[in-house]
Structures are given as C-alpha cells and as structure tokens.
PAZAPA-4460 file (N, C-alpha, C; in steps of 0.05 Angstrom, whole numbers, plus 32768, in hexadecimal, padded with zeros to 4 digits):
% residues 205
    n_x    n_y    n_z   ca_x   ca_y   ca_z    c_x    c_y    c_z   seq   type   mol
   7F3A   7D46   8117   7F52   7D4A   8106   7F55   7D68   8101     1      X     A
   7F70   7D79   8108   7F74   7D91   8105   7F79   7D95   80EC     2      X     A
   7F6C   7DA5   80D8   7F72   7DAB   80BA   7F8D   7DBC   80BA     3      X     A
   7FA4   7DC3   80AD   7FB9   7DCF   80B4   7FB4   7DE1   80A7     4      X     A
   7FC0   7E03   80B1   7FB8   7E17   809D   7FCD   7E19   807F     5      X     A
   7FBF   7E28   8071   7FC7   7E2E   805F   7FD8   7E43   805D     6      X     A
   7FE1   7E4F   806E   7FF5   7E65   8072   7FF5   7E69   8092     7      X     A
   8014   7E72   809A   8013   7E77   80B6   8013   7E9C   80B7     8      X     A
   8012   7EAA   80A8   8013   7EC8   80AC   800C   7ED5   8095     9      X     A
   7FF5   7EE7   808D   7FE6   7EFC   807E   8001   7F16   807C    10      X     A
   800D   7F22   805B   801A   7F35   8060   8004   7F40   8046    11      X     A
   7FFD   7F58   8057   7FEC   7F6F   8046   7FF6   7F81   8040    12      X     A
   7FEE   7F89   8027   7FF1   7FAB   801B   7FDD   7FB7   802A    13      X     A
   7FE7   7FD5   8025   7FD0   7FEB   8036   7FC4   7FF6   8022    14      X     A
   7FD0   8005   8017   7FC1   8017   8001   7FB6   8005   7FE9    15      X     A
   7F98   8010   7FE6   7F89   8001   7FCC   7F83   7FE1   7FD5    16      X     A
   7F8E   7FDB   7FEF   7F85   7FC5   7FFB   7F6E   7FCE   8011    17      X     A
   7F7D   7FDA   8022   7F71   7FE2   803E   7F5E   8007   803B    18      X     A
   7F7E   800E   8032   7F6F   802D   8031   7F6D   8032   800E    19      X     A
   7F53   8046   800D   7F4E   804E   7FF4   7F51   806B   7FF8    20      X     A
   7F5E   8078   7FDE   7F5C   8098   7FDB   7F43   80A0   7FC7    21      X     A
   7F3A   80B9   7FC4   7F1C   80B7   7FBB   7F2E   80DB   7FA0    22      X     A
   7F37   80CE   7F92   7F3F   80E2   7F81   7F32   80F1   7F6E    23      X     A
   7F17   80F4   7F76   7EFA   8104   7F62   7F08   811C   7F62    24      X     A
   7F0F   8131   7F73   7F12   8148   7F6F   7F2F   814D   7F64    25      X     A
   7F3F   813F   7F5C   7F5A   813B   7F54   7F5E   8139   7F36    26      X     A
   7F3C   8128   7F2B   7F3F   811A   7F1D   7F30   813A   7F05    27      X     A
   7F1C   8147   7F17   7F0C   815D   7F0E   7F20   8178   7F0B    28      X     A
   7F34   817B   7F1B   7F4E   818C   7F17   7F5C   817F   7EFD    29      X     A
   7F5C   816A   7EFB   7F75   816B   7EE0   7F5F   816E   7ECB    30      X     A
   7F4C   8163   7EC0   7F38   8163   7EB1   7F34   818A   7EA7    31      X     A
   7F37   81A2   7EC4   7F31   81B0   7EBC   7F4A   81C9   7EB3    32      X     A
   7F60   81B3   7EB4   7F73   81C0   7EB0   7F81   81B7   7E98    33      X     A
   7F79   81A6   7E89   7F75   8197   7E71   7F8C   817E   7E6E    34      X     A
   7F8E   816D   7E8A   7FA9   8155   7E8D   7F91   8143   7E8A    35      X     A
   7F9E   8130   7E7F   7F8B   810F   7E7E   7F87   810D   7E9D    36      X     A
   7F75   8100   7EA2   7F78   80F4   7EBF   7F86   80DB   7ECD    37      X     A
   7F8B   80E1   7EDD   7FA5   80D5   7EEB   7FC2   80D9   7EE4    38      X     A
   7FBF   8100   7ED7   7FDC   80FC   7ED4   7FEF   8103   7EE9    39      X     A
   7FDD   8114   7EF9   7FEF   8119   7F14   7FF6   8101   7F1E    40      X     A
   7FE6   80ED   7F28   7FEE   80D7   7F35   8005   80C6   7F21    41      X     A
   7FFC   80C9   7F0F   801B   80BC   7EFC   8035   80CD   7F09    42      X     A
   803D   80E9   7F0D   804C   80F3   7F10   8054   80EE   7F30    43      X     A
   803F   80F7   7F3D   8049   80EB   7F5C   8055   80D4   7F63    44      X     A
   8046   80B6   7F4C   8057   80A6   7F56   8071   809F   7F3F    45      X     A
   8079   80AD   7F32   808D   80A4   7F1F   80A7   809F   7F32    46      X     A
   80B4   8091   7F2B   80CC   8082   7F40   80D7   8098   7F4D    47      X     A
   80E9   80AF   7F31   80FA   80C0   7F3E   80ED   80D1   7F55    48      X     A
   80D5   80D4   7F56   80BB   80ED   7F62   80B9   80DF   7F7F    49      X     A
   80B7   80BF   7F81   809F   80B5   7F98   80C0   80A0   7F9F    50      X     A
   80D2   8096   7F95   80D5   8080   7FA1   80EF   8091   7FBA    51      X     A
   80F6   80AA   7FBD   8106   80AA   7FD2   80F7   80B0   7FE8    52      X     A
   80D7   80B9   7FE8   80CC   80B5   7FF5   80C2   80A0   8004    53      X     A
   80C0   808B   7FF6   80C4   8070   7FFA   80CD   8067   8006    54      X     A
   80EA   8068   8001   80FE   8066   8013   8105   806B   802C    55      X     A
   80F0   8084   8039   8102   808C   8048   810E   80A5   804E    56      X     A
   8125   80AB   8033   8136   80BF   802A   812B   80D7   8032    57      X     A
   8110   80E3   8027   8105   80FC   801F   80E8   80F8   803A    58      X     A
   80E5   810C   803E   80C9   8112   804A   80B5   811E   8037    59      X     A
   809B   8114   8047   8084   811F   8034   807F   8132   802D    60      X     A
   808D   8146   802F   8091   8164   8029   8097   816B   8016    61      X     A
   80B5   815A   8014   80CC   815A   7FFD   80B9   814A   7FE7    62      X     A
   80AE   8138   7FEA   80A1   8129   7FD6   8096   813D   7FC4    63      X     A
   807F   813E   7FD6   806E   8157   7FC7   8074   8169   7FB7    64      X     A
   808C   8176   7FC8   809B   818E   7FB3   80AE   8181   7FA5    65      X     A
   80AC   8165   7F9C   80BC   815E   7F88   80A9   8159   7F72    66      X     A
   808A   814F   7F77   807F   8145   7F6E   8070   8162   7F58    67      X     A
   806D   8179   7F6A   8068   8189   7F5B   8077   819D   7F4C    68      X     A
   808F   819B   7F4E   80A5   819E   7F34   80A2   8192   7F1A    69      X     A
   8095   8172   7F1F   809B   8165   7F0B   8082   8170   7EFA    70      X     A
   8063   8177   7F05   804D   817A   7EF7   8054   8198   7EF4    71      X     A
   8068   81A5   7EF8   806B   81C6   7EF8   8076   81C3   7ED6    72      X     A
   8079   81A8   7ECB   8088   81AA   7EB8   806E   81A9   7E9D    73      X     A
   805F   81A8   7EA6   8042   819E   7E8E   8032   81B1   7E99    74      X     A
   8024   81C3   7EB2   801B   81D8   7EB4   8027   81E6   7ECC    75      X     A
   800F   8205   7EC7   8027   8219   7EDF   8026   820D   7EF7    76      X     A
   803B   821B   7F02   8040   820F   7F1C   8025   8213   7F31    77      X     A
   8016   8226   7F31   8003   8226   7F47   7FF1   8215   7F3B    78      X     A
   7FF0   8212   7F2C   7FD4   81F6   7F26   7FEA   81D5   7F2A    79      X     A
   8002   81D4   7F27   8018   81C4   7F31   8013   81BC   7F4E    80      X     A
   800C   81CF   7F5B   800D   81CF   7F7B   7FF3   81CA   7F81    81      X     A
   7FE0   81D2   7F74   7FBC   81CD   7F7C   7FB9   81AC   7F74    82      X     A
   7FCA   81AA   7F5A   7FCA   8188   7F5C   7FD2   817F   7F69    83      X     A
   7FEB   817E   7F74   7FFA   8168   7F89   7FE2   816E   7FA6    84      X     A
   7FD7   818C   7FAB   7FC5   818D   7FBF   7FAF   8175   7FC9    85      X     A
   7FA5   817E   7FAF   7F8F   8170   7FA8   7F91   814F   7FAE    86      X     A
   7FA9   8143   7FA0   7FB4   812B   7FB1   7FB7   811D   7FC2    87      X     A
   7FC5   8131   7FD0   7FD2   812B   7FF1   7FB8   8131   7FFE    88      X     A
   7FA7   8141   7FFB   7F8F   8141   8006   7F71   812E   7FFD    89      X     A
   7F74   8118   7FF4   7F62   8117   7FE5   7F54   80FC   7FFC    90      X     A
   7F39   8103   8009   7F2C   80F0   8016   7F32   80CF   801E    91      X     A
   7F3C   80C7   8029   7F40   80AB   8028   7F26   809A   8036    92      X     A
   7F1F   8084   8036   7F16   806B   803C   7F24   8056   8048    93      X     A
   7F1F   8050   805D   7F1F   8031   8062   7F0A   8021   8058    94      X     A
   7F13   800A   8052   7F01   7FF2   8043   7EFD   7FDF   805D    95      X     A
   7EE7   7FDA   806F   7EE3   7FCA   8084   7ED9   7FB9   8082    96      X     A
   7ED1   7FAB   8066   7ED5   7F98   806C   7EED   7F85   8062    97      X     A
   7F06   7F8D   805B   7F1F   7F86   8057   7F28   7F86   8072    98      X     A
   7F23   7F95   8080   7F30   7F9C   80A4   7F1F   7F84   80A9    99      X     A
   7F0B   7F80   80AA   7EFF   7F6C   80B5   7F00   7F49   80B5   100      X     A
   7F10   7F4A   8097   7F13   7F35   8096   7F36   7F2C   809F   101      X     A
   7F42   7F4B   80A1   7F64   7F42   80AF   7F5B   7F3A   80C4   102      X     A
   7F49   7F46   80D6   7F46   7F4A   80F1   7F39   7F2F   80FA   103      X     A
   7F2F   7F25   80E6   7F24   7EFB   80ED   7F3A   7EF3   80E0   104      X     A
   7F4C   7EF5   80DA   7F64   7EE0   80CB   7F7D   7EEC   80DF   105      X     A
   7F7C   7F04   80F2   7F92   7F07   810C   7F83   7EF3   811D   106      X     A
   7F67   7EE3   811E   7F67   7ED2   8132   7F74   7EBE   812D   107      X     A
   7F7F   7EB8   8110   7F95   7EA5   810F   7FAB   7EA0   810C   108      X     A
   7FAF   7EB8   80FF   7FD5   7EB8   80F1   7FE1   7EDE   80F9   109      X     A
   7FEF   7EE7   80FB   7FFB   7EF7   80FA   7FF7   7F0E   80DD   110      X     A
   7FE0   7F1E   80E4   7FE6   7F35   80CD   7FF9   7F4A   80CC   111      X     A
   8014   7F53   80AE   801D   7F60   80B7   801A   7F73   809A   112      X     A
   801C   7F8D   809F   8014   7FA3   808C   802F   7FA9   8079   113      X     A
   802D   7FA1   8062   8046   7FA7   8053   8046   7FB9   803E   114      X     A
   804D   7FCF   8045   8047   7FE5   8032   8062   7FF3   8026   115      X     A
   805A   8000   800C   806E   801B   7FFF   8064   8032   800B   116      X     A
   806C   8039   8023   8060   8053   8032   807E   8065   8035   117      X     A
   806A   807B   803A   807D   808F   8045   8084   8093   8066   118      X     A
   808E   809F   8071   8095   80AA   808C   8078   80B5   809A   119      X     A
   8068   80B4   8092   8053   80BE   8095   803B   80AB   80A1   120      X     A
   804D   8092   8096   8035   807E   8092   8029   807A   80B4   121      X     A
   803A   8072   80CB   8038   8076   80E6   801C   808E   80ED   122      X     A
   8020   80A4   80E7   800B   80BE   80EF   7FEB   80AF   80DB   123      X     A
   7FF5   80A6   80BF   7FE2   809F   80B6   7FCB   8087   80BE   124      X     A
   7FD7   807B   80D0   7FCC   805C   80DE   7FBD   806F   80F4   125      X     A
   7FCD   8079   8100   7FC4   8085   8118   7FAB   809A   8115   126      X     A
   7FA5   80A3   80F6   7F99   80BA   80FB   7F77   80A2   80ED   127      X     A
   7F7E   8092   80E1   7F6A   807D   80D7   7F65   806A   80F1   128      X     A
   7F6A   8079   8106   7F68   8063   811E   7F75   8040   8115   129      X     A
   7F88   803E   810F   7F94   8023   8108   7FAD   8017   810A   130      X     A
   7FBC   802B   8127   7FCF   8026   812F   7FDD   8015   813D   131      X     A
   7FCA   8000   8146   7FCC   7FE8   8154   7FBA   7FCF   8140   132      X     A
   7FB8   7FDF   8127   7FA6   7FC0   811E   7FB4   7FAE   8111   133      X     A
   7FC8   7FAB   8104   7FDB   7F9A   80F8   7FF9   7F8E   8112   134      X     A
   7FF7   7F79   8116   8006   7F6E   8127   802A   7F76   8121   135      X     A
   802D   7F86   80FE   8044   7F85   80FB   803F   7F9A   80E5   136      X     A
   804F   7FB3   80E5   8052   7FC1   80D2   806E   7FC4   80BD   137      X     A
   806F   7FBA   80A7   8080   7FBE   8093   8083   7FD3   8089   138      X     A
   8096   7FF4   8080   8095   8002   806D   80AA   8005   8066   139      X     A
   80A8   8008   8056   80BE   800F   8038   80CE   8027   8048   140      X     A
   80C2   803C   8050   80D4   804F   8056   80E3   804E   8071   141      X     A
   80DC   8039   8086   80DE   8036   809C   80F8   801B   8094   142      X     A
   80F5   800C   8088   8109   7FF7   8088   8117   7FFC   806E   143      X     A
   8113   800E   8057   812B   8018   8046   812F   8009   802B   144      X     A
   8113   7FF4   802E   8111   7FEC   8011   80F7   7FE7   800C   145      X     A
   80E9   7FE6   7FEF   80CC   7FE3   7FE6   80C6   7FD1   7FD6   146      X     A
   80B3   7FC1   7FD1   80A8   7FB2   7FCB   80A9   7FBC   7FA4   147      X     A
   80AF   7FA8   7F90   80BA   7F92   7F9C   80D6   7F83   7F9F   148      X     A
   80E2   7F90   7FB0   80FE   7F90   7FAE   80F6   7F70   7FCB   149      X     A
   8103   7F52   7FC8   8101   7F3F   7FCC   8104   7F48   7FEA   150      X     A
   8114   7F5F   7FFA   811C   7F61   8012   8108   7F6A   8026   151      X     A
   80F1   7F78   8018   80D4   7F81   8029   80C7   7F67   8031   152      X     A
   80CE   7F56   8022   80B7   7F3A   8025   80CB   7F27   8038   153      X     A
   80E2   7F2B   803D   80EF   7F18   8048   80EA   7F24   8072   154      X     A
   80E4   7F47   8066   80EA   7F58   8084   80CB   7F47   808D   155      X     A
   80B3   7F4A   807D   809C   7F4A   8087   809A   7F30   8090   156      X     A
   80A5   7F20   808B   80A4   7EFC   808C   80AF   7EFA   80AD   157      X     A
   80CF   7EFF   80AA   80D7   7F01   80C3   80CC   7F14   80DC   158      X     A
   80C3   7F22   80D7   80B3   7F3A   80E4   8093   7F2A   80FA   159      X     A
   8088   7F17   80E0   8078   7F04   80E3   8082   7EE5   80F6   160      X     A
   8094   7EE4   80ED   80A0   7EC9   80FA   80A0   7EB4   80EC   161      X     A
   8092   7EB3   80D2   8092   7E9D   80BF   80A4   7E9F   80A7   162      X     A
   80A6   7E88   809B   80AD   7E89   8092   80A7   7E8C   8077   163      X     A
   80B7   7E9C   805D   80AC   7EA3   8043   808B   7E95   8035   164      X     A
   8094   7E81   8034   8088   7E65   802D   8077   7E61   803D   165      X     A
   806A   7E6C   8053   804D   7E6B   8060   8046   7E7F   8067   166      X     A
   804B   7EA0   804A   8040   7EB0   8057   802B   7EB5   803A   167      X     A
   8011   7EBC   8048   7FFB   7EC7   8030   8008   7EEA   802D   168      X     A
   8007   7EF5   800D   8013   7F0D   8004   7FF4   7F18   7FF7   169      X     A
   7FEB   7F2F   8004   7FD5   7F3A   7FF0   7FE2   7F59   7FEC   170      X     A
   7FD9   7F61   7FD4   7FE1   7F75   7FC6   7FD8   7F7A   7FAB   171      X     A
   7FCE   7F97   7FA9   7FC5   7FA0   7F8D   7FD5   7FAA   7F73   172      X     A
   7FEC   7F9F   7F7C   8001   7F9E   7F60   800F   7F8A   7F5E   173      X     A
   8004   7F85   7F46   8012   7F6C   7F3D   8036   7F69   7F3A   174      X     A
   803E   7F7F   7F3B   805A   7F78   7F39   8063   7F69   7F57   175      X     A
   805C   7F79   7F67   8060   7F6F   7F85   8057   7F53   7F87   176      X     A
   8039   7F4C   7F83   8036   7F30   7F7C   8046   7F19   7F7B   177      X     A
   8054   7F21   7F5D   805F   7F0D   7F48   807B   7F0D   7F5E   178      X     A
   8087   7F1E   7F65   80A2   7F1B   7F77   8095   7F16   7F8A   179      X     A
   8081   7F12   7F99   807A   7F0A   7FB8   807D   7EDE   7FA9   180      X     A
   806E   7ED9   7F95   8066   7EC4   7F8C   8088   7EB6   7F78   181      X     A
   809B   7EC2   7F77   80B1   7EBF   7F6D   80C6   7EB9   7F91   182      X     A
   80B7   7EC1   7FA2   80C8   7EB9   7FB8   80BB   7EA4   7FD0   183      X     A
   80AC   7E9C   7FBB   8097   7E86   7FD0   8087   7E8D   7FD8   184      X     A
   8076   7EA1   7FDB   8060   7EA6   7FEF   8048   7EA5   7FDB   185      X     A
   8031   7E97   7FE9   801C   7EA2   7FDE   8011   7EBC   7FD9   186      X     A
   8006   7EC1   7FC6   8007   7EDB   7FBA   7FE8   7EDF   7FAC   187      X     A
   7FE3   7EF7   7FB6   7FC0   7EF6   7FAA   7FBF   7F1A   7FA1   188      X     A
   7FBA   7F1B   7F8B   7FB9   7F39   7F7C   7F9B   7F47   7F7F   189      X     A
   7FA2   7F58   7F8F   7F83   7F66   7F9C   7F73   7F76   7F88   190      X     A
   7F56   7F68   7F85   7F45   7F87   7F70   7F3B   7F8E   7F7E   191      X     A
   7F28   7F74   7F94   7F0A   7F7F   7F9D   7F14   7F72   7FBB   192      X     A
   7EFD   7F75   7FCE   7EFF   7F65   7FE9   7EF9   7F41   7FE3   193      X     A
   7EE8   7F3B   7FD0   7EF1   7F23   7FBD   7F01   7F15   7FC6   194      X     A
   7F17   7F22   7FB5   7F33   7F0F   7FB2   7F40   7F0F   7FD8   195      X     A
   7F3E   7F1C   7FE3   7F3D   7F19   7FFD   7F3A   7F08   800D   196      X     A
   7F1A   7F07   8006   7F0D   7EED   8018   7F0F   7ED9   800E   197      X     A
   7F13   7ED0   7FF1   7F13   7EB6   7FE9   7F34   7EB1   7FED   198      X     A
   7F3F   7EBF   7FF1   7F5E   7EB8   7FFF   7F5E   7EAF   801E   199      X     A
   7F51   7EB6   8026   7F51   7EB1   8041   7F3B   7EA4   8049   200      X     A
   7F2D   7E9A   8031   7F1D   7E85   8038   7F25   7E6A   8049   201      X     A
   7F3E   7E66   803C   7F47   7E47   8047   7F55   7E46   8061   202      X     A
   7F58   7E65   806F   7F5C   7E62   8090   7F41   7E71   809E   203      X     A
   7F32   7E7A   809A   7F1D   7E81   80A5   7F01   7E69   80A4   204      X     A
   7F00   7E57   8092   7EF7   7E3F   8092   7EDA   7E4C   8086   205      X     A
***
C-alpha cells in the first residue's frame, strides 16, 4: 500500500533558513560607538531603506548608500559607512544540515528557494557554490514582489507545478508564515534545523 505524501513541493526561505550572517563584529562597532545593538540592521532593513531593493528598483549599491544616509542621521557619516561596511561584509554560513535535508526531500518533491533578495542574490548562490541546488528559484527582486505579498507564493507554487494546497512553506518570519497558511499552504516557522526535520518528517519517512 503506497502511503500518499503529505505535500507535493518544499518552498524555502534562504536567509536565517539556509544561510546565516555572523554579525559579532557589527554588533562590537555599534556597542563602541554607543548604538544599542542591532541598530544598524534595524535601519538597513526598514521598508523605505531595503524594500526597493527588494524589489528590484535599486541595486545593492544604491541600497547601501541609502542605508547609510539613514544611520548618517544618529552618527557621523564615516562611522555611518564603517557600519553599513561592516554589514555587507559580515561572514556568512551555510547550515548543512538544512541543505541536507532539502537535498533528501528533492528525492521527492520539487524544492524551490523563495526569498526577499536582492539582484545580487544569483552571484550569491554562485559564490556559496549553490547555483544548481534548488530546482526553482523565487526572488522578490527578480519577479517584482516580496513576501508577504499573496503573489510570491502563488509565483513559487506555479514555478513548482503544484498546486497552493500541496505546497510545504518554511520560513523564519512569521508574518510570511501566517500569509503562506492564510492561502492554504502548509506552513512551518523556522528557529532551529528542528522544526525542519520534524516537517519533513512525514515525506522522508
């Protein structure tokens, strides 16, 4: 007797799913410049700062030099610019065994990467060696809308071939979530590799 799966297609987040940024020295620049920590990253991603990047609209250039206008406004501008530095530069991670477990759940269903990325995101796969590992890439800036606007989840579905309603949604924000799970899809809110595997427990057996 064939057990039937529980979803015909996996749509993943990248960042804080797949890739981690390692913000120690980011975190030791605002500390010694006397900002709470994480206030740069509050500013980078504040809508007006990060979402035409998002989009599309702006390149990562323009971001940046938008992003450090906005912290030019709480200290001087060259410590403005050593922060946004410090950012855009700041070590990343892959988490393998999150790869590892897309990479046994592509022996069943279709994984496709659904991200709020920039123009950039392409060079970034490529430079993490991971430019062929997702069967389907979604971004925000490449198709002109972001998560969670209902239209990223409908691209990544069709993109997949399934339909809403048999696709698994993982992602480390809950807003995205709650609208992945407001349009049918199962929906699983990422902390740890955990919530991962016990999601994909019921097609990996």
């Amino acid at each position: 007797m064939t057990i039937p799966r529980p979803y015909d297609a996996v749509l993943c987040d990248f960042d804080d799913v797949i890739r981690f940024h390692d913000q120690t020295e980011l975190n030791e620049l605002e500390r010694a410049m006397g900002l709470a920590e994480g206030t740069t990253t509050k500013v980078v991603f504040a809508p007006e700062v990060d979402r035409p990047a998002l989009l599309g609209q702006i390149t990562v250039e323009q971001w940046t030099e938008a992003a450090e206008a906005a912290l030019a406004l709480q200290v001087p501008r060259e410590q403005a610019r050593a922060l946004v530095t410090a950012f855009v530069k700041a070590p990343v991670r892959v988490d393998d065994d999150v790869l590892d477990l897309l990479r046994r759940a592509q022996e069943h269903v279709p994984v496709v990467l659904v991200t709020n990325a920039t123009l950039d995101l392409e060079d970034d796969l490529a430079w993490l060696g991971l430019t062929h590992f997702a069967d389907e890439v979604v971004s925000s800036a490449r198709v002109g809308v972001g998560k969670p606007d209902p239209r990223i989840y409908e691209i990544a579905a069709e993109r997949a071939g399934v339909p809403l309603g048999r696709c698994l949604f993982v992602d480390d924000r809950e807003e995205n979530v709650e609208a992945a799970r407001a349009l049918g899809l199962t929906a699983v809110l990422f902390t740890d590799v955990s919530d991962l595997e016990a999601a994909l427990a019921p097609l990996l057996g």
